[in-house]
N, C-alpha and C positions, 0 to 999 in steps of 0.2 A: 529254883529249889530253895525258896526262901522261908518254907516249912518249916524247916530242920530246925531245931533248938540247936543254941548254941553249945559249943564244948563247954562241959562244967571242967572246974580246974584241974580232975581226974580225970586222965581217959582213959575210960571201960568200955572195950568194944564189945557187943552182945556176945562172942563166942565165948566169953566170959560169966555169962550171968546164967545159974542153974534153972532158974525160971523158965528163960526163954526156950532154954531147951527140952523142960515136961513137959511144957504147953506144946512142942511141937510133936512129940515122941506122942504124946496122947491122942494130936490130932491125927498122925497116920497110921497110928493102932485104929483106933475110929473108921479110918478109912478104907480099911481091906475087913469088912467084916467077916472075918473065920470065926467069931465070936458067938455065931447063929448057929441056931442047927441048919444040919444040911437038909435040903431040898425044900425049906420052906419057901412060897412064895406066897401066901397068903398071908397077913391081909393084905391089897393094892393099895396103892397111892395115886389118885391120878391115872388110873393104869398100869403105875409101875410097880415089882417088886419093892417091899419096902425095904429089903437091903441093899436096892440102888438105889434109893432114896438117901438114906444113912452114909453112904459112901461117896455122893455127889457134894452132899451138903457138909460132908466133914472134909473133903478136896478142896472145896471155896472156903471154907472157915479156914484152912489150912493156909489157900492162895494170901488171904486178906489177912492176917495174921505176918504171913511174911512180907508182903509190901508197908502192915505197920512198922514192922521191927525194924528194916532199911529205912524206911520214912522218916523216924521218930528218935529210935535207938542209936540208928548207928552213925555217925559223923565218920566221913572218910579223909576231912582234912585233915591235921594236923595245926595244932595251936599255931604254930608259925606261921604256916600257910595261911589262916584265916587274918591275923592281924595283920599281913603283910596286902591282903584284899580289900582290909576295913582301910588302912592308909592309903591304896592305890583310890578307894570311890574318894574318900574323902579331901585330894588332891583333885580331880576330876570336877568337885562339885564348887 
């Protein structure tokens, strides 16, 4: 997991950042369209209703949004813990 950005000197874990949290609130608003009239199913997609369309693709944009924010955002060391791993390789090497 050597993805992850390092801790900046601040540690802000995402349940903190009001961002992250519209983006998600809007993605699963997105996802349950009650937002349509009832009984449309016209026009198709592929076959499918398009508000399973809208609801699949706001699901995955939803999925892939949350493995960014763990990915990316969120550091689950702790500053100690990380220094005490950079000195453990750098003993090793």
């Amino acid at each position: 997991m050597d993805q992850r950005r390092s801790a900046p000197h601040t540690l802000v874990e995402p349940i903190r950042r009001p961002g992250i949290w519209a983006v998600m609130v809007l993605l699963m608003v997105a996802s349950v369209p009650l937002y349509l009239p009832s009984g449309t199913v016209r026009p198709l997609v592929f076959g499918l209703p398009y508000w399973m369309v809208i609801s699949v693709v706001a699901t995955l944009l939803f999925a892939a949004f949350t493995s960014w924010v763990c990915l990316r955002r969120w550091n689950l060391a702790e500053p100690d813990e990380e220094r005490r791993a950079e000195e453990e390789s750098t003993w090793t090497t």
